[in-house]
C-alpha positions in Angstrom: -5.0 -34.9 1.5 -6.9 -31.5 1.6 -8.4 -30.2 5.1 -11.9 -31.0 3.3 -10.7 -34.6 2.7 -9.8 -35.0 6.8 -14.3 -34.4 7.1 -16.0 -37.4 6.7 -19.6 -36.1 4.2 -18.3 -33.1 3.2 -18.5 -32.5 -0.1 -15.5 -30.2 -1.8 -18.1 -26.9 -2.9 -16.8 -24.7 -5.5 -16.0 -22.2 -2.5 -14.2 -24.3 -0.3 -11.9 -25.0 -3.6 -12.0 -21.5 -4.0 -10.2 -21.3 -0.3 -8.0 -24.3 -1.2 -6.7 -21.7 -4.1 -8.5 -23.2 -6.9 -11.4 -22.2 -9.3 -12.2 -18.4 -10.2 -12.6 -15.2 -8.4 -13.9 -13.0 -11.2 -14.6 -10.0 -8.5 -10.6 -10.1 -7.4 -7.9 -8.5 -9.0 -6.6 -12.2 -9.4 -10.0 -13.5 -11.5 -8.3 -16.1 -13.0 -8.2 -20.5 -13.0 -5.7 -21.7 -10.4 -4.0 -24.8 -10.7 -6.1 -27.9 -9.8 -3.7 -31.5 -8.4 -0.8 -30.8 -6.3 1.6 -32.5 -4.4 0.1 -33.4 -1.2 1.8 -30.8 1.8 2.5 -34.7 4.1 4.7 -35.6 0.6 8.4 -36.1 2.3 10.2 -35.7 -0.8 9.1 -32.0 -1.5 12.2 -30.2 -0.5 14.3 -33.0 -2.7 11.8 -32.3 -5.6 11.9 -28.3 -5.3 15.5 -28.8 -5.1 16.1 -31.1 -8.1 13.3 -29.1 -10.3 15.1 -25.9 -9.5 18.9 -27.5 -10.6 17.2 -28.9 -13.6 15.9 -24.9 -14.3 19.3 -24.2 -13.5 19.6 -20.1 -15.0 16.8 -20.6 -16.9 14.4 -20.1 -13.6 14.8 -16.7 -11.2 12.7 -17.5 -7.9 11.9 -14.3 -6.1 10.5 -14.4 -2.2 8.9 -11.7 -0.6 9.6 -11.4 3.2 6.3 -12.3 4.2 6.3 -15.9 2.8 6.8 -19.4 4.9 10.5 -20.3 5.4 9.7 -23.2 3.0 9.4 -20.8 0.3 12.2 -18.7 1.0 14.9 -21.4 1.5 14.4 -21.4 -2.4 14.3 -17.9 -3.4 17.1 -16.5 -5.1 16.4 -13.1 -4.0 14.1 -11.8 -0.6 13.0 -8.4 -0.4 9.8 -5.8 -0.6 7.3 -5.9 -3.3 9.5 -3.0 -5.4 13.2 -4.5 -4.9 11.8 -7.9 -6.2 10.3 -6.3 -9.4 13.5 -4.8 -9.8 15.2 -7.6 -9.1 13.2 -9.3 -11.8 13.8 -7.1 -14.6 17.8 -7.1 -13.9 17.6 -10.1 -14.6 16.5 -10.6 -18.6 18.5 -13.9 -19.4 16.1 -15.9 -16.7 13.3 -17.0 -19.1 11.0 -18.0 -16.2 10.6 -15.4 -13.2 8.9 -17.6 -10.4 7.1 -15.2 -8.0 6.6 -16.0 -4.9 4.5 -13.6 -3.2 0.5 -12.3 -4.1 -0.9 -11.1 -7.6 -0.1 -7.6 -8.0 3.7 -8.3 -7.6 3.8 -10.8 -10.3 1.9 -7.9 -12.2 4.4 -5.4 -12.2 7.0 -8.0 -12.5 5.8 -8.2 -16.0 5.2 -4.9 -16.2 8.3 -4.2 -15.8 10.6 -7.7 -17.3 11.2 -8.5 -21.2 8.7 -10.0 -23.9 10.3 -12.7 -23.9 10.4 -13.5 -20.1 7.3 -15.5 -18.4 6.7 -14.2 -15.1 4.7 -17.4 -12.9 2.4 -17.0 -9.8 2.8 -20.5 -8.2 -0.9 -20.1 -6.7 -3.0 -17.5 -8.8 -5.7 -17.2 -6.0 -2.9 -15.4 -4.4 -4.4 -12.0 -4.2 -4.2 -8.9 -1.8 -6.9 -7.5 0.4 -5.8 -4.0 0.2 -5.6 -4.1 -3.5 -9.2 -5.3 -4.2 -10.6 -2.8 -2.0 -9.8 -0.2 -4.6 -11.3 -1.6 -8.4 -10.8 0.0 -11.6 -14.6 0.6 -11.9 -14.3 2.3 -8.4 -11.5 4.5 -9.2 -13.0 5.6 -12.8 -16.3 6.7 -10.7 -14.1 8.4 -8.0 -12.3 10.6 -10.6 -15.6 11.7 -12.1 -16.8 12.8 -8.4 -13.3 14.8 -8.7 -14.4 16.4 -11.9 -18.0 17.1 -10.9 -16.6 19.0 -7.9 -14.3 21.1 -10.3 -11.2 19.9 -8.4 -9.9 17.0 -10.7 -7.6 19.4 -12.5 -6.0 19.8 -9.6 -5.6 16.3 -8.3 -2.5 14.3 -8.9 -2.9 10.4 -8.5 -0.6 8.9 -6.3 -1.2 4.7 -5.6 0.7 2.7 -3.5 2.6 -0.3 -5.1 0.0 -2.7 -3.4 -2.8 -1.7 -6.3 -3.4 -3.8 -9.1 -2.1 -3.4 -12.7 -5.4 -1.1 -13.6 -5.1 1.1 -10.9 -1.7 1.7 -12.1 -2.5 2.5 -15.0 -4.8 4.2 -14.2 -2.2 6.7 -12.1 -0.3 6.6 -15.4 -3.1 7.9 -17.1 -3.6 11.0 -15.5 0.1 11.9 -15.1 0.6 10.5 -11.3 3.0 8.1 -9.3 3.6 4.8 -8.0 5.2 4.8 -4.4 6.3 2.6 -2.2 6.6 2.7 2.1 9.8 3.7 1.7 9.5 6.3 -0.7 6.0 8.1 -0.1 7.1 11.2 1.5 8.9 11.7 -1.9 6.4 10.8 -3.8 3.8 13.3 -2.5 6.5 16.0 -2.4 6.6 15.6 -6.3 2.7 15.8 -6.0 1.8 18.4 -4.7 4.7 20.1 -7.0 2.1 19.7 -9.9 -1.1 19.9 -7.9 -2.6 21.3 -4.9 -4.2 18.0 -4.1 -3.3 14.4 -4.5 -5.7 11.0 -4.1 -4.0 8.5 -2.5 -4.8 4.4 -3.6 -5.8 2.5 -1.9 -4.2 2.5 1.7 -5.2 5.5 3.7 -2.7 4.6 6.5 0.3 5.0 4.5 -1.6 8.3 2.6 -2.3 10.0 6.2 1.1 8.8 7.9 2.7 10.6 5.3 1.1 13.3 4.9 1.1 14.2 9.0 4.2 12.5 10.0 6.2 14.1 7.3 4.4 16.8 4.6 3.5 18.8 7.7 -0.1 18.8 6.6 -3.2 18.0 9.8 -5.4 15.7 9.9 -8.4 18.4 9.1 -6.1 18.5 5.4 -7.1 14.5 4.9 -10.8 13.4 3.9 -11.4 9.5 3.8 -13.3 9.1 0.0 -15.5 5.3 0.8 -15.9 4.1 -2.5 -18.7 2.0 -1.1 -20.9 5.7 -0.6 -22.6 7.6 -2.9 -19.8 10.6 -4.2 -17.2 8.4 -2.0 -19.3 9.9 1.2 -18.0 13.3 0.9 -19.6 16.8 -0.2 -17.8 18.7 -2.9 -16.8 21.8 -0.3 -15.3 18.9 1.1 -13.0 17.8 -1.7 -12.6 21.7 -2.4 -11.3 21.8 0.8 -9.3 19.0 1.6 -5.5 18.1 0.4 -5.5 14.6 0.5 -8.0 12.7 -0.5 -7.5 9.1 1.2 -9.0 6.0 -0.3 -11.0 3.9 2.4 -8.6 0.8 1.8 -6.5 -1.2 4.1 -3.9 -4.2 5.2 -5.7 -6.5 6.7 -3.1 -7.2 9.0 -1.1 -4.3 9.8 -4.8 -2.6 10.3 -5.0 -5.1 13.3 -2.7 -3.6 15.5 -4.2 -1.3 18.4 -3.2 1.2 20.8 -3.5 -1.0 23.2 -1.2 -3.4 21.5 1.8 -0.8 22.0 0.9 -0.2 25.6 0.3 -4.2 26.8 3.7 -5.1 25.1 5.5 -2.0 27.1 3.8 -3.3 30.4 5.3 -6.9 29.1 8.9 -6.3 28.1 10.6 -4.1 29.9 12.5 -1.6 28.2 10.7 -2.4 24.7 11.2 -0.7 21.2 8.0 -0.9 19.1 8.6 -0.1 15.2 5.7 -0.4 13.6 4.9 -0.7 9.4 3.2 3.1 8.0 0.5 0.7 7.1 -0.5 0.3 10.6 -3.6 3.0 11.9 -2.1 6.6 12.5 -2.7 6.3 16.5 -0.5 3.1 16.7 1.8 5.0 14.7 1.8 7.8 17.3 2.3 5.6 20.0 5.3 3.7 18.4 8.8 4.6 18.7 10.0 4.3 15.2 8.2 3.9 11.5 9.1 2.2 8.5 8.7 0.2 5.4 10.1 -3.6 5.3 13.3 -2.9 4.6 13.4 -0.1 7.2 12.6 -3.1 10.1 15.4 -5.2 8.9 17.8 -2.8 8.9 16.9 -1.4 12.4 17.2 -4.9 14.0 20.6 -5.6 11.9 21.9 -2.3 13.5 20.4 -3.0 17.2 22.6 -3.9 20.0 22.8 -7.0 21.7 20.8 -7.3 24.7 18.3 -4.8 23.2 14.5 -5.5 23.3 12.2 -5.4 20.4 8.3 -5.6 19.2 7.8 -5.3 15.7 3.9 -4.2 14.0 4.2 -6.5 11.0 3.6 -9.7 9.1 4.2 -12.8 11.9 6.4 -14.4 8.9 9.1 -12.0 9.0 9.1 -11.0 12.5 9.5 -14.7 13.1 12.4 -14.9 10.7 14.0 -11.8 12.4 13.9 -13.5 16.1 15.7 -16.2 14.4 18.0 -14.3 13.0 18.9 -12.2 16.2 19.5 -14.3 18.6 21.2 -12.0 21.0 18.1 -9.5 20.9 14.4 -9.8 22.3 12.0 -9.9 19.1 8.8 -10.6 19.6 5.0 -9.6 17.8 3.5 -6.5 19.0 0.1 -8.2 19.2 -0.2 -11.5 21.3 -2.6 -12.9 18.7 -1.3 -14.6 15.6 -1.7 -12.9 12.3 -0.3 -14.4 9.2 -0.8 -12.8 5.7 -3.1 -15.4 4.8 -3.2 -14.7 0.9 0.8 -14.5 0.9 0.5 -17.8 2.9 -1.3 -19.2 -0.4 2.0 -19.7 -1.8 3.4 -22.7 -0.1 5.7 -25.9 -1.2 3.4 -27.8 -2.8 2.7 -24.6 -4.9 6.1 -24.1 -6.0 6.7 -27.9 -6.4 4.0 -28.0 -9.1 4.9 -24.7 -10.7 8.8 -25.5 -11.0 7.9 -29.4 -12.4 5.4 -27.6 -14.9 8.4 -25.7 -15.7 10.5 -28.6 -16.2 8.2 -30.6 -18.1 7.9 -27.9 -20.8 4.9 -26.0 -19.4 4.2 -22.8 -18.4 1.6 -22.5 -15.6 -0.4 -19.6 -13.9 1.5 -17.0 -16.3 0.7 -13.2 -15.6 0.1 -11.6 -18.3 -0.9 -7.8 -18.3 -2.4 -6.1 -21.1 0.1 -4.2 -23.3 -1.7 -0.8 -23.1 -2.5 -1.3 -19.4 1.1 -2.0 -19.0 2.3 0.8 -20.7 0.2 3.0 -18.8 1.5 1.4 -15.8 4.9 1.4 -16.8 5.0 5.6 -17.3 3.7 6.0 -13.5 6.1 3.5 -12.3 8.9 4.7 -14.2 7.5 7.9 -12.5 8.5 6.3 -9.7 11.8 5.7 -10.7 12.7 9.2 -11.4 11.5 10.8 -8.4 14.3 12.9 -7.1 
């Protein structure tokens, strides 16, 4: 029984299917049908059905969790990790016909990017998507490089777009001879930048861009202008973009980008003794105010390397720093913000979701398949292999 079902009168709208993870979203990166009946989430039997779908799959099915989904979903994932390691994971692995993804849209898209012809990679729910990706839409991006080139400084412009983008803005990057990067491996990425350019545009988080770029390029704030797709030439004069070294897309994570200054400093005044490691996602002053940065895997491995006894508040996704409190028992972990933030489009994919998709699977039928266009995904492959090679 859906929410909408629990409200006597209320009829289920094509919107509040939409927010059940069903229908279309044309104007998403995701744009496509999602699946319609599932398993009701009350069903008993849904760990005994994952589990017996799953054996019946047997090789034939690779189930890959990101770090930020429920616990219901990663008892059955085969592999956990970032949204890079799982891709990876997912192409070392060409004798699994079906690669179930559990995490939001754009993973599954460079999943196939990046997997055999002959492999189906499978969203469980395709409304699935990622804030910080749709903030930054091909269209946008196409206009954004013309401002470039009517302010004489696109020749000297290297792309550079975080792995949360969609397939198109990928390809995009691939296009004009730029990178893919990752949280881990930004500072990298712009170094090979700006050894082909004097400037680089950063998509679409300008967190991670300006982190970087002060924390570790040694470039100033005064370097970074903020390009606002939403404004006519992105808000910014061409002396501007003349001027400037990185050019930052207005985009964001909707939950990293909730985390304040005076999160850091309530959490000190609450546990004594406190470390705060914070995501490069997060706003550069909470940044500044931390005492360590880093990507996913970065957090995971600090706390598996902390002593016992030692206190901790993490600036990331409520999932994993959940799963890290229960995994370190002998340590304080807790939230850096006292109020609750889930990823709520990673939280799409839930049990009943991967119930469905794996039975599909079984019963000889391929559901919410991501397909990406074979010149869009060669152009996406280049910049990520890009990626790859980046000394």
């Amino acid at each position: 029984m859906t929410e909408l079902e629990l409200m006597p009168g209320v009829e289920a709208s094509p919107l509040a299917l939409l927010l059940l993870g069903r229908q279309r979203d044309p104007d998403s990166e995701r744009g496509v049908d999602c699946p319609g009946d599932l398993p009701p989430a009350s069903d008993p039997t849904l760990v005994a059905r994952a589990r017996a779908a799953k054996d019946a799959l047997g090789d034939r099915v690779f189930v890959l969790g990101h770090h930020y989904q429920r616990d219901e979903v990663i008892a059955f994932a085969d592999v956990t990790g970032d949204s890079f390691k799982l891709a990876q994971q997912a192409a070392a692995r060409p004798e699994a016909e079906f690669v179930v993804f559990c995490g939001v849209h754009f993973m599954a898209e460079s999943a196939d990017v990046l997997t055999g012809p002959d492999q189906a990679v499978v969203l469980p729910d395709l409304a699935a998507g990622c804030s910080m990706a749709d903030m930054a839409t091909f269209e946008q991006v196409e206009e954004c490089w013309d401002v470039l080139v009517e302010a004489g400084v696109a020749d000297d412009v290297v792309p550079v777009s975080y792995m949360n983008s969609s397939a198109a803005i990928k390809a995009f990057t691939g296009r004009h001879g730029g990178t893919i990067c990752t949280s881990s491996n930004a500072a990298r990425a712009l170094t090979w930048a700006y050894g082909k350019g004097e400037k680089v545009l950063f998509l679409p988080d300008q967190h991670l861009g300006r982190n970087t770029a002060v924390r570790e390029m040694g470039l100033t704030l005064d370097d970074c202008v903020l390009y606002d797709p939403h404004k006519p030439g992105g808000g910014l004069t061409a002396q501007q973009l003349r001027d400037a070294r990185m050019i930052l897309w207005k985009g964001h994570c909707s939950v990293h980008g909730r985390f304040t200054v005076d999160s850091v400093r309530e959490v000190r005044e609450r546990v004594p003794g406190v470390t705060v490691l914070v995501h490069p996602e997060c706003r550069h002053e909470v940044v500044e105010a931390a005492d360590l940065v880093g990507s996913t895997e970065f957090i995971i491995k600090a706390l598996e390397a902390a002593p016992a006894g030692s206190a901790w508040a993490i600036g990331t996704e409520l999932n994993l720093v959940r799963r890290l409190a229960q995994a370190h028992p002998d340590k304080t972990v807790v939230f850096l913000d006292r109020t609750v933030c889930f990823c709520s489009t990673m939280n799409r994919i839930d049990l009943p979701h991967l119930v469905w998709a794996l039975e599909e699977l079984v019963a000889g039928r391929v559901p919410n398949r991501i397909v990406v266009d074979p010149v869009e995904a060669a152009q996406a492959r280049a910049a990520l292999d890009q990626m790859l090679a980046l000394p």
